[in-house]
C-alpha positions as CSV (number, residue, x, y, z in Angstrom):
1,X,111.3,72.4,53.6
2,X,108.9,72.1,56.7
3,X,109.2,76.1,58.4
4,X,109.1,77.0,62.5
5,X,106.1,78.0,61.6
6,X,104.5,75.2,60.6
7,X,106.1,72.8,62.6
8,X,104.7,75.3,66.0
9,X,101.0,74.7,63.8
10,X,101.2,71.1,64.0
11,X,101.7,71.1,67.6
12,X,99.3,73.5,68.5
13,X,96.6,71.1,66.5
14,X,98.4,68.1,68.4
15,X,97.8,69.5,71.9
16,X,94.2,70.8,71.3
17,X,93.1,67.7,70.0
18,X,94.8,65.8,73.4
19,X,93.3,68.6,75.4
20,X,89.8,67.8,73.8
21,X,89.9,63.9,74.4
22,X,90.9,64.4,77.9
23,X,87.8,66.6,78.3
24,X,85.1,64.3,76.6
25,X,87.0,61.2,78.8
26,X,86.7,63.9,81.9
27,X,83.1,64.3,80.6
28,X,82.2,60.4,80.3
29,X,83.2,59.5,83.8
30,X,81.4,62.8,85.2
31,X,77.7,61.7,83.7
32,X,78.3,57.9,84.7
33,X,75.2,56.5,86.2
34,X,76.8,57.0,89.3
35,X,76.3,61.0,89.0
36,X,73.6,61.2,86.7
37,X,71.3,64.2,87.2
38,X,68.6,63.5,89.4
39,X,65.9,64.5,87.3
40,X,67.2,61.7,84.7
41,X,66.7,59.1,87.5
42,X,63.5,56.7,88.5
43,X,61.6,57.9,91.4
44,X,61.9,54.2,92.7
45,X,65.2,53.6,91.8
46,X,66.6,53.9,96.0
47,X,68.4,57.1,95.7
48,X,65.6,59.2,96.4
49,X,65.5,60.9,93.1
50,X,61.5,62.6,92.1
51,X,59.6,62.2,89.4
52,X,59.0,65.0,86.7
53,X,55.5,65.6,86.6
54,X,53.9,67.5,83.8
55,X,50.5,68.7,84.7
56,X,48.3,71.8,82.9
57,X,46.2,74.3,84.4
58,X,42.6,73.2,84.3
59,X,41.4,73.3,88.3
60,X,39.7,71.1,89.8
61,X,42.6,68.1,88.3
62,X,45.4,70.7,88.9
63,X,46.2,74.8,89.3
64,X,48.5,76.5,91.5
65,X,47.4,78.4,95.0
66,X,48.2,81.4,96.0
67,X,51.5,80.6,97.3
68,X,52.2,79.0,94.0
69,X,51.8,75.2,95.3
70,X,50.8,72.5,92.8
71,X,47.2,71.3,93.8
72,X,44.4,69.8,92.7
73,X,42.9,66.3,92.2
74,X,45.4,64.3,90.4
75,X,48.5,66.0,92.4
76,X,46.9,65.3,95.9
77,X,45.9,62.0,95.1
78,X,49.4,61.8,93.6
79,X,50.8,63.0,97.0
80,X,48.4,60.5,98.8
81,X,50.3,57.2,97.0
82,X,53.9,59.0,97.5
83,X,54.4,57.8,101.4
84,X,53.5,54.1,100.5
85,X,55.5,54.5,97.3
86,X,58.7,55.4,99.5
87,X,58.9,58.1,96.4
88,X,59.8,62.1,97.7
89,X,57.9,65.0,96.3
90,X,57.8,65.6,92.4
91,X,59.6,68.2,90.2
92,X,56.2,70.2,88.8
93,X,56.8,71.1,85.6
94,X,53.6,73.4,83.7
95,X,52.9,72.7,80.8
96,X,49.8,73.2,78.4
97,X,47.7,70.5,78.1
98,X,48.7,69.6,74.4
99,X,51.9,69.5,74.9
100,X,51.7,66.8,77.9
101,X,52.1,63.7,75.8
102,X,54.7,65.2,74.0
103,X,57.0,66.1,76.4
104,X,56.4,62.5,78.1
105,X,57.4,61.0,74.9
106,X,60.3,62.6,74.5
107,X,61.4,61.9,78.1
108,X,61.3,65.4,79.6
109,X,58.8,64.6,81.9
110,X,58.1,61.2,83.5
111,X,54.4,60.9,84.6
112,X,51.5,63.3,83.5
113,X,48.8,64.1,86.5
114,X,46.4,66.7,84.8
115,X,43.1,65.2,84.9
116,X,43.9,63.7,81.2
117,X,41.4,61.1,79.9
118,X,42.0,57.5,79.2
119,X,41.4,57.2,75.1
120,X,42.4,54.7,72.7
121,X,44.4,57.0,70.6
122,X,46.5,58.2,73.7
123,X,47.1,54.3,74.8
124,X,48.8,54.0,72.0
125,X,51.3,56.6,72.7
126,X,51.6,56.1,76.7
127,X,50.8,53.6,79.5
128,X,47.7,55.0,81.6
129,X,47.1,53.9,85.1
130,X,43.5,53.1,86.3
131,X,41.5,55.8,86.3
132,X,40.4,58.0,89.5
133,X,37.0,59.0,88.5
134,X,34.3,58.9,85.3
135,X,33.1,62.6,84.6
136,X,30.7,63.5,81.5
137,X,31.3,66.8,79.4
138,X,29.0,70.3,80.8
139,X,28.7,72.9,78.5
140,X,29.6,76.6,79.3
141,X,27.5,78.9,78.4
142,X,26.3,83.0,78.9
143,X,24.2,83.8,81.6
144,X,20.1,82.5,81.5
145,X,21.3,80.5,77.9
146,X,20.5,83.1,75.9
147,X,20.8,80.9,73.2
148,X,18.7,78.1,74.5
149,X,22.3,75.4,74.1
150,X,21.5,71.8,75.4
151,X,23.2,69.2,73.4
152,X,26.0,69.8,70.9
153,X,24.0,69.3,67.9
154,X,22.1,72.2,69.1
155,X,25.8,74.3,68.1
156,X,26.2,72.4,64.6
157,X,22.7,73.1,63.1
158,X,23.5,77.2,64.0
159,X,25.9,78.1,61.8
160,X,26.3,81.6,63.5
161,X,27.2,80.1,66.8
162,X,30.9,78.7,67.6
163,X,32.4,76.4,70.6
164,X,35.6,76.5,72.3
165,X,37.5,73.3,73.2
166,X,40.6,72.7,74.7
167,X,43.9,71.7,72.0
168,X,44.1,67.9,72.1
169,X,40.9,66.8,74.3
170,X,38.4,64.9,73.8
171,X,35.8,67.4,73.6
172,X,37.3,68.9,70.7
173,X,37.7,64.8,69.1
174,X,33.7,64.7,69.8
175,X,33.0,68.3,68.4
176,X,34.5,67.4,64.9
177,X,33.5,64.2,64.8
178,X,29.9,66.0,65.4
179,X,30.7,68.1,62.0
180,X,32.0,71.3,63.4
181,X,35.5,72.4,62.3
182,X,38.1,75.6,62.6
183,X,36.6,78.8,62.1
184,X,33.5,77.6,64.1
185,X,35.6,75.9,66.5
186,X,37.5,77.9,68.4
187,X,40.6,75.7,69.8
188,X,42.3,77.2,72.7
189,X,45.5,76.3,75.2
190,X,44.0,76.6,78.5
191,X,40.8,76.2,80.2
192,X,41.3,79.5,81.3
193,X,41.2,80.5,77.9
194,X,37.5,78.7,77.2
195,X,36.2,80.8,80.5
196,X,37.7,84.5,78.9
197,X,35.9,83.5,75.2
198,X,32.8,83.0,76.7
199,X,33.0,86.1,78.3
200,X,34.4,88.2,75.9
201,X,31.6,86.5,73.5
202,X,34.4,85.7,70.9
203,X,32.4,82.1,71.7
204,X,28.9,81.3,72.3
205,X,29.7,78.1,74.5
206,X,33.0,75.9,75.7
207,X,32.3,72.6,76.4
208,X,35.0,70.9,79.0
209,X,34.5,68.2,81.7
210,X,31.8,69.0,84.4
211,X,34.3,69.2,87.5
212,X,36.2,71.6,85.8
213,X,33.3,73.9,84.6
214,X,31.6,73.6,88.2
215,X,34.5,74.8,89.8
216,X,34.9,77.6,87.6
217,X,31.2,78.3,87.8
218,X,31.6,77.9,91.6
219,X,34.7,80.4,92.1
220,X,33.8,83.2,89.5
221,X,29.8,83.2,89.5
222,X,27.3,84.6,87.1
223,X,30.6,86.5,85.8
224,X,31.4,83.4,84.3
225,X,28.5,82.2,82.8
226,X,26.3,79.4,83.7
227,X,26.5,75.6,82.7
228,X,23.6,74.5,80.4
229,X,21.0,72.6,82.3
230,X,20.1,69.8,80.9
231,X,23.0,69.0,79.0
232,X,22.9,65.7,77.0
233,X,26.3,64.5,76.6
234,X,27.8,64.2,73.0
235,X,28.5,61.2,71.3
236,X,32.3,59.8,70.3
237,X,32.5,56.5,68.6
238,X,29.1,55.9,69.0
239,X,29.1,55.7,72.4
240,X,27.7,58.4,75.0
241,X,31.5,60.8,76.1
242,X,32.7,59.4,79.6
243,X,35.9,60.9,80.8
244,X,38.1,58.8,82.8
245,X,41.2,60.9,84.2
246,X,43.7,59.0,85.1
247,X,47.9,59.2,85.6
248,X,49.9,58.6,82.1
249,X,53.7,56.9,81.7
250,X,56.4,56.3,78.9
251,X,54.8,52.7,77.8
252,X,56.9,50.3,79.0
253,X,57.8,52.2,82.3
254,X,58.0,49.3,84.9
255,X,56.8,52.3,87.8
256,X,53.2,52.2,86.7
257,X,52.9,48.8,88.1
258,X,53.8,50.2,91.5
259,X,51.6,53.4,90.9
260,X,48.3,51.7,89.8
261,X,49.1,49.0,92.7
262,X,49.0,51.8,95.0
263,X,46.5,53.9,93.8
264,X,44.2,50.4,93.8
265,X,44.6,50.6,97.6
266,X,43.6,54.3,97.4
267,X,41.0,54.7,95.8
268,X,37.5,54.3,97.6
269,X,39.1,54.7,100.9
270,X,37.5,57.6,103.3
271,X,40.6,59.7,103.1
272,X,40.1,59.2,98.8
273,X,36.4,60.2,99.5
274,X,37.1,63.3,101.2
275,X,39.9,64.9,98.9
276,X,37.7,64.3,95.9
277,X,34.8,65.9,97.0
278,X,36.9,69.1,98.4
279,X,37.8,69.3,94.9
280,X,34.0,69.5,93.3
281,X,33.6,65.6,92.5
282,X,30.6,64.4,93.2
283,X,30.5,60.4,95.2
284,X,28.7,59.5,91.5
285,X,31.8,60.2,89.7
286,X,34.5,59.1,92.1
287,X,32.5,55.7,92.6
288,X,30.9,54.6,89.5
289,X,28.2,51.8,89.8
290,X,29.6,48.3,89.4
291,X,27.8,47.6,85.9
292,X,30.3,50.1,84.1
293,X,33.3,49.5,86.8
294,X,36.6,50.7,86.8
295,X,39.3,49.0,84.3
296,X,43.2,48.6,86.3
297,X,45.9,50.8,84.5
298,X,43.6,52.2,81.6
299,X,43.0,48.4,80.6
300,X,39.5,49.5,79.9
301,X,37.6,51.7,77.0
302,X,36.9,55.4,77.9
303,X,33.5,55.9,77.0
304,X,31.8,51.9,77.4
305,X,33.7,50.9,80.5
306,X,34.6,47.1,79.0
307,X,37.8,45.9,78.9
308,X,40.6,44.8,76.8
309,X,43.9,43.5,77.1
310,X,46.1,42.6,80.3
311,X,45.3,44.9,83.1
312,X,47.4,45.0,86.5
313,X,45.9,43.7,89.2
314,X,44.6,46.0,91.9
315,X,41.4,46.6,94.0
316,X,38.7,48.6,92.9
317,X,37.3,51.5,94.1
């Protein structure tokens, strides 16, 4: 026979599995896509909700002031398409710079502005938008050169000497493709990181982009070091390293349409002209000569400058 005891067991199963439909029911209807969290929704979908913006610290493309507020190249001229957009102010989330295209990815952030270069391999992985400028690699180095560092080859035939690169840039692509490899390559998180190494002599150069080395050169001095002058840029797929920074989306996110459409209108304007030279760029890299041209929404290869494949339609800068 069935005891009190179990009989008052079955029931208490019986009401805590009623009590725990009602709450995943209760739970359904409180995350319909009527309340969904903001940070879930578009940017342009007309509720007003911002975009999650994943950038990394590597001033002049982005850094935080004094007062902590995201700024930079690629936020401003982020900012700058935001009142045509109809789109409010972003949710800045920091992140280092390897992680960017991860995070996008897995749809934790919507739109990357850090200065991060157009490249075949990224394409593959995100959507980019046109690109805001064409910057070549400088090379970091200890005051007066000591050791007399002009190219990158000039690195790969010393085996005592060692570079640092950023984690997942191209400058670290073109240094192995250039034969040098881990422990001679010293691969770091932050730019920050590649200033302290050169100091500290735990590395005898860091190669980065030129805006971003001329601004550290600018701020900290002979403290910092000094960029090698001349400095023949390094080679990556046979073809002469071109940086071209630009805005990165999930692929398939319909937004970029409306963000390279925008920035098209931007770029090349006065008001474009003057916040990217504030920021260190010279007028050379912000307006590249016709011959090599600028490719709509990272239609176009990062080091030639010739297309391929459909590119949005947009005016160039």
């Amino acid at each position: 026979m069935i005891g009190r005891a179990t009989v008052a067991w079955v029931g208490l199963l019986l009401l805590t599995a009623l009590t725990c439909a009602w709450l995943v029911l209760s739970g359904a209807g409180l995350t319909g896509s009527d309340t969904a969290h903001p940070a879930m929704q578009g940017a342009s979908d007309g509720r007003g909700a911002p975009l999650r913006v994943g950038y990394s610290i590597e001033p002049p493309y982005a850094y935080l002031d004094a007062s902590g507020q995201v700024q930079g190249e690629s936020p401003e001229v982020l900012r700058a398409l935001l009142g045509p957009l109809g789109w409010p102010e972003p949710v800045w989330l920091h992140l280092r710079f390897g992680q960017l295209l991860h995070e996008l990815q897995m749809g934790r952030i919507d739109l990357i502005a850090s200065g991060m270069f157009i490249t075949p391999q990224r394409q593959r992985v995100a959507a980019f938008s046109r690109p805001t400028a064409m910057v070549s690699p400088a090379l970091l180095v200890a005051p007066f050169n000591p050791q007399g560092l002009h190219r990158l080859q000039d690195i790969v035939v010393r085996r005592d000497l060692k570079l640092a690169v950023l984690s997942g840039s191209v400058e670290l692509e073109a240094a192995r493709q250039a034969g040098l490899h881990e422990p001679r390559l010293l691969v770091l998180q932050e730019a920050q990181h590649g200033l302290s190494a050169v100091q500290a002599r735990q590395a005898d150069a860091f190669m980065l982009s030129g805006p971003s080395l001329r601004w550290a050169v600018r701020l900290g001095g002979n403290s910092v070091g000094e960029l090698a002058d001349p400095f023949e840029a390094p080679l990556l797929q046979d073809q002469p390293l071109i940086g071209r920074p630009a805005y990165a989306m999930r692929l398939g996110d319909a937004r970029l349409v409306q963000l390279d459409e925008a920035l098209g209108q931007f770029l090349g304007t006065p008001a474009h002209l003057a916040l990217a030279t504030r920021y260190g760029f010279s007028y050379d890299e912000i307006m590249p000569p016709p011959a090599l041209g600028i490719p709509a929404a990272g239609a176009g290869s990062f080091a030639t400058g010739t297309t391929s494949g459909p590119a949005l339609q947009g005016r160039r800068p």
